[in-house]
Backbone as a chain_set.jsonl record, in Angstrom:
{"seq": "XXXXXXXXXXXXXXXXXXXXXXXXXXXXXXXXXXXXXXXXXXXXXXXXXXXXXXXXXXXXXXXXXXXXXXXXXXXXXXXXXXXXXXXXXXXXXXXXXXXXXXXXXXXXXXXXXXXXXXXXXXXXXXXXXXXXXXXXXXXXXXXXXXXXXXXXXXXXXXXXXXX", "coords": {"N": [[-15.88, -14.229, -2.902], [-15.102, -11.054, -1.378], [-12.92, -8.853, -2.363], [-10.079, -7.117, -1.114], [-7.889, -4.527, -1.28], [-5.334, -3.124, 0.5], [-3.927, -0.415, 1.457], [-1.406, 1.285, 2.322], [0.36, 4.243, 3.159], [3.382, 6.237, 3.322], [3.972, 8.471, 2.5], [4.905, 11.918, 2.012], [4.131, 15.016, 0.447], [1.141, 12.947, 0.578], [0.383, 12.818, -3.309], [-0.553, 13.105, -6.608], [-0.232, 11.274, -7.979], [-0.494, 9.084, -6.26], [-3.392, 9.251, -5.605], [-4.003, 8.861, -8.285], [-3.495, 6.024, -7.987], [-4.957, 4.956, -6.606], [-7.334, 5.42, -7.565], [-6.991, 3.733, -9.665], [-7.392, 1.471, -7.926], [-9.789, 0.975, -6.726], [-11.558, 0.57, -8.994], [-10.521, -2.151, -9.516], [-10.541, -3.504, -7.086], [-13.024, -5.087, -4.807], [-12.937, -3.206, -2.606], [-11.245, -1.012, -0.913], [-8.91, -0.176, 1.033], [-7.211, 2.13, 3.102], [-4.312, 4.171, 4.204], [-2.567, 6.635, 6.485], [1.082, 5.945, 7.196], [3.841, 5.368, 8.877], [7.128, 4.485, 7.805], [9.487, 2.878, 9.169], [12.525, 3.685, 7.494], [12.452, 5.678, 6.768], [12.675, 9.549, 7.304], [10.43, 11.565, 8.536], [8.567, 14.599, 8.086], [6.172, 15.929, 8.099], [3.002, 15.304, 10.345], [1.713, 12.094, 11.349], [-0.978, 12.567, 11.369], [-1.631, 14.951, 10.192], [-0.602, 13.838, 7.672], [-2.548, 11.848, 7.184], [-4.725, 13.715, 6.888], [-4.822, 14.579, 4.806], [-4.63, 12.553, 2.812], [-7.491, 12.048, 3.395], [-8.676, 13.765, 1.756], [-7.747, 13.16, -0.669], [-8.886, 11.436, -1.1], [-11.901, 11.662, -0.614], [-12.332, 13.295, -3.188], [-12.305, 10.776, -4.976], [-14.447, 9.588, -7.518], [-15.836, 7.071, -7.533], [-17.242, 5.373, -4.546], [-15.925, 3.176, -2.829], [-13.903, 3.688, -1.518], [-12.224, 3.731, 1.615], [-11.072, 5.971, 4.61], [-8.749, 3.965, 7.045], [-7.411, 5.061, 9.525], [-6.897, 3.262, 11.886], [-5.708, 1.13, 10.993], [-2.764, 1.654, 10.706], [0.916, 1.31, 11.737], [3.715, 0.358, 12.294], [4.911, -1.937, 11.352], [4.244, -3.309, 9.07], [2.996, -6.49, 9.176], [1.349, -6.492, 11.664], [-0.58, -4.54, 10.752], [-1.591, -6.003, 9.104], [-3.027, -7.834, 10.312], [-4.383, -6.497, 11.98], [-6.648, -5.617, 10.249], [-7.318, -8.354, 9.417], [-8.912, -8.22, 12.356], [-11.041, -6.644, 11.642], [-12.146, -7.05, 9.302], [-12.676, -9.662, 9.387], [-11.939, -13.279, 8.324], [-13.215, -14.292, 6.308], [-11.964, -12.749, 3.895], [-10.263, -11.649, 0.844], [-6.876, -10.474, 1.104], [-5.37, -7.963, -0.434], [-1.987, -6.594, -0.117], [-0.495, -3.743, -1.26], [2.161, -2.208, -3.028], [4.756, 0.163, -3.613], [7.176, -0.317, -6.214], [9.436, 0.482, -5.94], [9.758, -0.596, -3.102], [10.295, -3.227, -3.21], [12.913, -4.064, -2.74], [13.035, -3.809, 0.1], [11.687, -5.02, 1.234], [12.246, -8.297, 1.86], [13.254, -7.946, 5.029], [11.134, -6.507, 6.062], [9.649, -6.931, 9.141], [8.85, -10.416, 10.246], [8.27, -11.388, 7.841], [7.889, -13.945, 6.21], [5.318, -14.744, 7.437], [3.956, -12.602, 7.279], [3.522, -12.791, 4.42], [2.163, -14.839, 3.853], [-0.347, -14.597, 4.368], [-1.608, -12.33, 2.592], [-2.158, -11.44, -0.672], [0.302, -9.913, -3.179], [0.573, -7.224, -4.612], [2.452, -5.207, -6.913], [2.942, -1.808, -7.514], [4.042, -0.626, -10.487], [6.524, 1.922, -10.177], [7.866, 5.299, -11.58], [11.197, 5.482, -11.972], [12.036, 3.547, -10.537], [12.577, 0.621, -11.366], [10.484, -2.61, -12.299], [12.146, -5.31, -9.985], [13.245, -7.841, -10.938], [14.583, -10.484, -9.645], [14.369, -9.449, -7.042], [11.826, -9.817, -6.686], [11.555, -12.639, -7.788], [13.176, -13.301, -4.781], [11.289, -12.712, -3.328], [9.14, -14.242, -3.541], [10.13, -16.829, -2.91], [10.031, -16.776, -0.086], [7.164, -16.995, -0.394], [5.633, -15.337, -1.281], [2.828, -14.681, -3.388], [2.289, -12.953, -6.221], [1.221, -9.867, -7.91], [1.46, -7.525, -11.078], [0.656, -4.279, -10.974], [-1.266, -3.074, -14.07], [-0.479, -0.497, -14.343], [0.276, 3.224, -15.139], [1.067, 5.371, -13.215], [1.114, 9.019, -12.54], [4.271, 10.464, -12.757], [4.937, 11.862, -10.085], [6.772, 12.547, -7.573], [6.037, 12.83, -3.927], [8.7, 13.908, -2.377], [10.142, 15.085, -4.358], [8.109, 17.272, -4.61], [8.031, 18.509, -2.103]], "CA": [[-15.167, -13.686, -1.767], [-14.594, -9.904, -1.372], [-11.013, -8.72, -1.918], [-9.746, -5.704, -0.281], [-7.134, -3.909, -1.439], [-4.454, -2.466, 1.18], [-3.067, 0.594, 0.884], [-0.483, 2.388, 3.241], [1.468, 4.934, 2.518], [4.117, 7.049, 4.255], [3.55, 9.887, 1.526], [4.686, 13.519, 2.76], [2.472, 14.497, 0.89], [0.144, 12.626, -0.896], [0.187, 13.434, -4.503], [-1.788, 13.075, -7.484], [-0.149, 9.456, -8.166], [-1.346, 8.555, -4.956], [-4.935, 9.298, -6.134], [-4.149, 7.859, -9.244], [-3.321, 4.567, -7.648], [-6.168, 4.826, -5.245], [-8.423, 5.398, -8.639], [-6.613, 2.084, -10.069], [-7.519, -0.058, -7.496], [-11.255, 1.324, -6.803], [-11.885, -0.577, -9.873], [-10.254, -3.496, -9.406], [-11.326, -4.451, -5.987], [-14.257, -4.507, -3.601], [-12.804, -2.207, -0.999], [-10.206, 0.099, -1.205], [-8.563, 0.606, 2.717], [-5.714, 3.593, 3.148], [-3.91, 4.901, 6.087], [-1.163, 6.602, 6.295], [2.331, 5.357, 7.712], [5.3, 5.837, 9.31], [7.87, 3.905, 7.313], [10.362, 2.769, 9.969], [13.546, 3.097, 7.181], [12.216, 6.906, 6.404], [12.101, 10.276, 8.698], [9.068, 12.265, 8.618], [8.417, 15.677, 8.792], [4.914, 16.036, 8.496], [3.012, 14.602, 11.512], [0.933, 11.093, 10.778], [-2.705, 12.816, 11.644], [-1.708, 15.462, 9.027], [-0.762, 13.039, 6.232], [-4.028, 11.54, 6.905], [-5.634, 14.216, 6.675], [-4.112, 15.312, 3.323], [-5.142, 11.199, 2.46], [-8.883, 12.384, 2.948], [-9.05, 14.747, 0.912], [-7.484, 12.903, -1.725], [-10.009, 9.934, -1.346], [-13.243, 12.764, -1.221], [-12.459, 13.689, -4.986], [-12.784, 10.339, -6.09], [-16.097, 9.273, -8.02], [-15.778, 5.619, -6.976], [-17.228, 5.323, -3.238], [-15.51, 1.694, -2.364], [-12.528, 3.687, -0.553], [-12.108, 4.267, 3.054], [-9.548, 6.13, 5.655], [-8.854, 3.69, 8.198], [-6.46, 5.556, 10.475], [-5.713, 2.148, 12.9], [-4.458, -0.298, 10.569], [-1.077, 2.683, 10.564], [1.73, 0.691, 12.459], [5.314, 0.476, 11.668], [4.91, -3.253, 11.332], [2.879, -4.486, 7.948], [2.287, -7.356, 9.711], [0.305, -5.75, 12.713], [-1.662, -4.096, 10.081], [-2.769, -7.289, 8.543], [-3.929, -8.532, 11.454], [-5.706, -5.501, 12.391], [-7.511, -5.762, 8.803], [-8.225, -9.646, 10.011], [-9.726, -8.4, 12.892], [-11.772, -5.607, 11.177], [-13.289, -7.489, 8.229], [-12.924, -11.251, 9.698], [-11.055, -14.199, 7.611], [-13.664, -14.51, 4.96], [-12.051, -11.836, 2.595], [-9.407, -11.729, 0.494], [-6.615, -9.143, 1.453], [-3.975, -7.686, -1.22], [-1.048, -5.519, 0.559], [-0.343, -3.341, -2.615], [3.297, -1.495, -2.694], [5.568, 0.493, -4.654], [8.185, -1.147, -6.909], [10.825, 0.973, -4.836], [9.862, -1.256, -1.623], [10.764, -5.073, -3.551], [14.101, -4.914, -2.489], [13.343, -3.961, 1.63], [10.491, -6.441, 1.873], [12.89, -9.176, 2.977], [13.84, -7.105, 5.744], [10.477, -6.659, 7.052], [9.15, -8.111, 10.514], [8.172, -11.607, 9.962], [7.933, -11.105, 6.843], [7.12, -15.0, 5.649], [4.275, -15.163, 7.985], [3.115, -11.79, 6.402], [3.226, -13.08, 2.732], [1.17, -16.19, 3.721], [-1.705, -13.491, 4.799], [-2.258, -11.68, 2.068], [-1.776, -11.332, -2.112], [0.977, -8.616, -2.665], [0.511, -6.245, -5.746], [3.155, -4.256, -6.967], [2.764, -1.152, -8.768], [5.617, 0.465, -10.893], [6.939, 3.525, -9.728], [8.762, 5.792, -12.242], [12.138, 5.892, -11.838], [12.307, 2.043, -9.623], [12.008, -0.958, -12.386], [10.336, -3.595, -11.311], [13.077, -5.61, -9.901], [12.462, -9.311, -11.225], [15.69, -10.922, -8.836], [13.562, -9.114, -5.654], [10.266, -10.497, -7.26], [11.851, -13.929, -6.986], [13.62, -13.969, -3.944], [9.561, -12.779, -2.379], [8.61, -15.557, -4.111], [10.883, -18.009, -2.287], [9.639, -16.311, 0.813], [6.182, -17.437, -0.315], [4.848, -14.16, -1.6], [2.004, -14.497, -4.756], [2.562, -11.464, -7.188], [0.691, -9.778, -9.448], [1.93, -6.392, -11.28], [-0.696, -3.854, -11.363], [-1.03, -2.372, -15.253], [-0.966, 1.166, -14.312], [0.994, 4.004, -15.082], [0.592, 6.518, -12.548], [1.542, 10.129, -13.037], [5.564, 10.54, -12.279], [5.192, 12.855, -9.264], [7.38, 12.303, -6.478], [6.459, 13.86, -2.785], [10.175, 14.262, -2.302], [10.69, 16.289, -5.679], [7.016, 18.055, -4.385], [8.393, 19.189, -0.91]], "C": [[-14.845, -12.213, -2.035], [-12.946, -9.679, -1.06], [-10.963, -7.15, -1.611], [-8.136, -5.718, -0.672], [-6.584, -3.144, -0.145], [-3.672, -1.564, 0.454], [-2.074, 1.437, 1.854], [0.306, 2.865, 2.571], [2.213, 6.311, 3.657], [4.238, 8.372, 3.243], [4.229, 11.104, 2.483], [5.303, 14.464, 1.659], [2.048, 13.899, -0.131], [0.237, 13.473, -1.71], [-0.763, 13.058, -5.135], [-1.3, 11.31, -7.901], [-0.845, 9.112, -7.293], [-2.804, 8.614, -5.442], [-5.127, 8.39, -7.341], [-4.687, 5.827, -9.259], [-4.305, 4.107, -6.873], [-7.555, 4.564, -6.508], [-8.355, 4.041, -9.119], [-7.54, 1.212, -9.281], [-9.414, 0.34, -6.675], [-12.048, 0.647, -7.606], [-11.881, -1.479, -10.332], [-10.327, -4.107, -8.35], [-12.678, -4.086, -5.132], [-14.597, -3.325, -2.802], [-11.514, -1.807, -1.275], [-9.56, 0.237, 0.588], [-7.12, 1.22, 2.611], [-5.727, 3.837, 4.616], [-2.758, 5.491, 5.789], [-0.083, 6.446, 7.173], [3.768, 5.956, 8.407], [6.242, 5.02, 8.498], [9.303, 3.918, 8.471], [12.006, 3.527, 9.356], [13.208, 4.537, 6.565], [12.126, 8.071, 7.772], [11.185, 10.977, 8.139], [8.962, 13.805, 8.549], [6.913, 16.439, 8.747], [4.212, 15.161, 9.443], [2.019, 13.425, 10.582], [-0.656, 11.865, 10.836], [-2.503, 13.943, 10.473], [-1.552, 14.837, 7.865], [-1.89, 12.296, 6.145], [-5.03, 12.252, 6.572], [-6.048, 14.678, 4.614], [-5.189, 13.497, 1.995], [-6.857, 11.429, 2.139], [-9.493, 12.889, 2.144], [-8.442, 14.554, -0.724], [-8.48, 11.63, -2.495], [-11.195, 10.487, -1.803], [-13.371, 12.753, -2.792], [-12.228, 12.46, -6.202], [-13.522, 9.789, -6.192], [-16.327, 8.012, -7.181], [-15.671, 5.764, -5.079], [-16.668, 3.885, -2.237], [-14.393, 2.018, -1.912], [-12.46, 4.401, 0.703], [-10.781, 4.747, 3.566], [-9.671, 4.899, 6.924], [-7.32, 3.879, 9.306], [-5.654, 3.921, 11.258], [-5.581, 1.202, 12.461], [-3.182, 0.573, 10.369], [-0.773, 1.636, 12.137], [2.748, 0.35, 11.749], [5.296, -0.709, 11.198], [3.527, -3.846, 10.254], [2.012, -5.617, 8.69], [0.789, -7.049, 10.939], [-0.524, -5.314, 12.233], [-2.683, -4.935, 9.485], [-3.637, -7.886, 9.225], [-5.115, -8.104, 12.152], [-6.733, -5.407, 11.207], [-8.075, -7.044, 8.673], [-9.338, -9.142, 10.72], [-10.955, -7.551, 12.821], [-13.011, -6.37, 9.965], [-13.673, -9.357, 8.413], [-11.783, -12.164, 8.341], [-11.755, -14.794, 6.42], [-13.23, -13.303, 3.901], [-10.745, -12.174, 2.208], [-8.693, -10.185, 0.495], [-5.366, -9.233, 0.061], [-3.399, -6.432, -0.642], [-0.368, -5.229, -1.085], [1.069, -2.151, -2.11], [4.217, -1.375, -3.764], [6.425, -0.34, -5.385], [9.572, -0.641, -6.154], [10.954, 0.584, -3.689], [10.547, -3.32, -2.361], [11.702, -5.62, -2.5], [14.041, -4.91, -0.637], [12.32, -4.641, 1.696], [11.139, -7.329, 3.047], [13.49, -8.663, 4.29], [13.098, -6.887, 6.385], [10.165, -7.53, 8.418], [8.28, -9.179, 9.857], [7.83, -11.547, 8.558], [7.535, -12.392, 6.006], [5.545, -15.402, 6.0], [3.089, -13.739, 7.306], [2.694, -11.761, 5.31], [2.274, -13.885, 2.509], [-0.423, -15.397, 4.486], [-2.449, -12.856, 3.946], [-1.164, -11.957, 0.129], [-0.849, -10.212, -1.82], [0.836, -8.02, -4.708], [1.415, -5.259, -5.907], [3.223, -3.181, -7.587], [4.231, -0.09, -9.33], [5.304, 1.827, -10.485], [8.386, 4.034, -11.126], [9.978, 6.069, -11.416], [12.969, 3.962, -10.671], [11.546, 1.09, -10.511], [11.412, -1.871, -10.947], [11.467, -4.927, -11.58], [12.825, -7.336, -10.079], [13.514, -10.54, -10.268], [15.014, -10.624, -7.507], [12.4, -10.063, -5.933], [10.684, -11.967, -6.459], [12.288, -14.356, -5.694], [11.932, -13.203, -2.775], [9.111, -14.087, -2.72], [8.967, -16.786, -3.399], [10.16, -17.854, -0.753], [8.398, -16.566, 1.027], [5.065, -16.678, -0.69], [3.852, -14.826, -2.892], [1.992, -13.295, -5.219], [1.963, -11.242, -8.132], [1.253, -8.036, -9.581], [0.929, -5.617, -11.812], [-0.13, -2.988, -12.866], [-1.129, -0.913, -15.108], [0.199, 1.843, -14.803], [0.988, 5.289, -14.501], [1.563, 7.769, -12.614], [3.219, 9.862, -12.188], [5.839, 11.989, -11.039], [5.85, 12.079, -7.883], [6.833, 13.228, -5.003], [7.94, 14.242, -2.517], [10.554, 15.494, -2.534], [9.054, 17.708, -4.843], [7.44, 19.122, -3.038], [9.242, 20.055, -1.316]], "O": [[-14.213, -12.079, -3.082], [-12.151, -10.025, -0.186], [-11.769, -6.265, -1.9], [-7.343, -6.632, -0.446], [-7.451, -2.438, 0.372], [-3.03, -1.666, -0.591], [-2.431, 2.615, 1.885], [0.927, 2.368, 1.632], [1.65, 7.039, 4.475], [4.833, 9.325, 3.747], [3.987, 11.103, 3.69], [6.493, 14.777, 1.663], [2.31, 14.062, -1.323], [0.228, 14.673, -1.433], [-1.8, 12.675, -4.593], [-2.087, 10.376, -8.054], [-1.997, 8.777, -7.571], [-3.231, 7.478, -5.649], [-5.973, 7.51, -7.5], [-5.409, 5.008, -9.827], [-4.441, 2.933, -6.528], [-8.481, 3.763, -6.384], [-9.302, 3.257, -9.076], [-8.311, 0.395, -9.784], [-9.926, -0.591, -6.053], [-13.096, 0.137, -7.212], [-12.626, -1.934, -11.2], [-10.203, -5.33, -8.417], [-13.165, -2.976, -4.92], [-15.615, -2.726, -2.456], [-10.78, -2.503, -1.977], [-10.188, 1.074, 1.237], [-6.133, 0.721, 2.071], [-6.475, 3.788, 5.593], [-1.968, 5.029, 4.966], [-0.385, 6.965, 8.248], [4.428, 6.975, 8.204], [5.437, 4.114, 8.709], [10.034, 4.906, 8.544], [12.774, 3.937, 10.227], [13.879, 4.639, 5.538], [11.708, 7.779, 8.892], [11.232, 10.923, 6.91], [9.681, 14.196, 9.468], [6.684, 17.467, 9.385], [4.755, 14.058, 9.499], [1.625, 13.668, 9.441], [-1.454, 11.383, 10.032], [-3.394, 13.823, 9.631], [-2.288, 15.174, 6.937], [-2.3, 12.04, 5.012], [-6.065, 11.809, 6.076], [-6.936, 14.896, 3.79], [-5.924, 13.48, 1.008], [-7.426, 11.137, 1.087], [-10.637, 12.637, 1.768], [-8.55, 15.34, -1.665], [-8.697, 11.171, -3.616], [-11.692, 10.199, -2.892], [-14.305, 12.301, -3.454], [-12.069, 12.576, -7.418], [-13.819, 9.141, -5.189], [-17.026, 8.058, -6.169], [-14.682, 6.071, -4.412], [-17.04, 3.7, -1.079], [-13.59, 1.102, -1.735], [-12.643, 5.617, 0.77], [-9.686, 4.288, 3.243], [-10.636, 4.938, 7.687], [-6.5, 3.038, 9.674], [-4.479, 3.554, 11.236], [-5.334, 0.219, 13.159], [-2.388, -0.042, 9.657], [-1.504, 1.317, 13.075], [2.633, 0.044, 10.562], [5.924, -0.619, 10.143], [2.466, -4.436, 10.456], [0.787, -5.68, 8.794], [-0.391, -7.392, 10.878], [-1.577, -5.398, 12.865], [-3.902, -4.834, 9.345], [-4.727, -8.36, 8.905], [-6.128, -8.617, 12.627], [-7.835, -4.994, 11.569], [-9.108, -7.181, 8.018], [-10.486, -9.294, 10.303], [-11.824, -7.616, 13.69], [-14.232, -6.242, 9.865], [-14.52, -10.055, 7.855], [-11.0, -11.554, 7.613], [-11.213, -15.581, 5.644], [-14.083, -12.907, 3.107], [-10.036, -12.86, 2.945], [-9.233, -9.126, 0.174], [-4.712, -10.211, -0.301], [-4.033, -5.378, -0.607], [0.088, -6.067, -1.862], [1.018, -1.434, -1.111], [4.521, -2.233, -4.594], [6.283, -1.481, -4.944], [10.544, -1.346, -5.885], [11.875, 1.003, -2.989], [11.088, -4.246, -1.757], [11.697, -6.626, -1.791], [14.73, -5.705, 0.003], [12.148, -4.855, 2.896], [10.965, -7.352, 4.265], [14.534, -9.271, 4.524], [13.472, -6.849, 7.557], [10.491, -8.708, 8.563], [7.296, -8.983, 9.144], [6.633, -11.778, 8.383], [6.829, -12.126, 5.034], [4.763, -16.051, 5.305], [1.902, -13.83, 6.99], [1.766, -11.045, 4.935], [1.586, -13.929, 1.489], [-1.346, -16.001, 5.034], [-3.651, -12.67, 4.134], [-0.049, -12.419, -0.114], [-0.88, -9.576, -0.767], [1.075, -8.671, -5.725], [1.328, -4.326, -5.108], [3.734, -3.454, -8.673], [4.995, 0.726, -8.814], [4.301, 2.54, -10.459], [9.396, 3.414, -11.457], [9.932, 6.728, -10.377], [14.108, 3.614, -10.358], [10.348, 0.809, -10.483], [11.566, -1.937, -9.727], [11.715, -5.463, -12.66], [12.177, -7.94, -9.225], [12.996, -11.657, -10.28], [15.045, -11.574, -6.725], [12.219, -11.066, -5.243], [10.434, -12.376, -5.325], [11.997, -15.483, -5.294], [11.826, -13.383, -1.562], [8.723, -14.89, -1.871], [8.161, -17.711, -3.297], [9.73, -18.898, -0.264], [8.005, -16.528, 2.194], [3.887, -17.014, -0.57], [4.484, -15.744, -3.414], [1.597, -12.444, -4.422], [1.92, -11.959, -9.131], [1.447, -7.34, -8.584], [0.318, -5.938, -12.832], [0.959, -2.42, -12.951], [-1.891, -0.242, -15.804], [1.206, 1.148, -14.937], [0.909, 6.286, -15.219], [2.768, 7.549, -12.739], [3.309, 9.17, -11.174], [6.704, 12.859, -11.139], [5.32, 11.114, -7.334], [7.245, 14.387, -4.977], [7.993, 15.472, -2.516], [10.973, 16.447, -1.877], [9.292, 18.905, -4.685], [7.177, 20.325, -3.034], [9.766, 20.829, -0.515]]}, "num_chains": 1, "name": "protein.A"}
């Protein structure tokens, strides 16, 4: 079965982690898919068609061709995205929604968020400066999530600290 890696990110702007993490998972799955996001529980100040663009040009420079932009799985709603990534690659693949260690604790908080766990694998990758929170872990778990923690250590750059 082909697994596909999910990637959204509300970045402003993509950094070099971001690439990093994009390099990570190039080699650990089939398919690589990126977009970038609005994060409902964040404000913005770069527009979404510019952080995509910024996204392209971070995907271009790397060696590994198994990663795509796909602009319309972006929707405030994970779930909506999964579905749009159903109806893009069909129900024979395997999907993993891959996300910071600084999102654990607002998961439960997402829309539908049990019916979104039973959709897809969820991969978490540490973020410097946000442990991974093993009390969040479990209460995804109860929720019905499957977890795996990706071994990476991606460079400690913040967009935040970058802006």
């Amino acid at each position: 079965m082909v697994n596909i890696a999910l990637f959204g990110t509300s970045a402003d702007p993509p950094t070099s982690a971001h690439q990093a993490i994009l390099n990570w998972l190039s080699h650990h799955y089939d398919h690589v898919a990126v977009w970038a996001s609005d994060n409902p529980f964040k404000s913005h100040q770069t527009t979404l068609e510019h952080r995509s663009k910024m996204l392209r040009l971070l995907i271009e420079e790397i060696a590994r061709r198994n990663i795509g932009l796909y602009p319309s799985l972006s929707s405030p709603r994970t779930l909506e995205t999964v579905e749009q990534a159903r109806k893009y690659w069909g129900m024979q693949v395997d999907l993993t929604l891959v996300i910071g260690s600084d999102l654990i604790s607002q998961m439960p908080r997402w829309y539908q968020i049990e019916k979104l766990l039973s959709q897809v694998q969820l991969l978490v990758v540490p973020r410097l400066g946000y442990e991974v929170d093993e009390a969040g872990l479990e209460e995804l778990r109860k929720l019905g999530a499957h977890i795996a923690i990706a071994d990476l250590k991606a460079p400690g750059v913040s967009s935040t600290a970058y802006r």
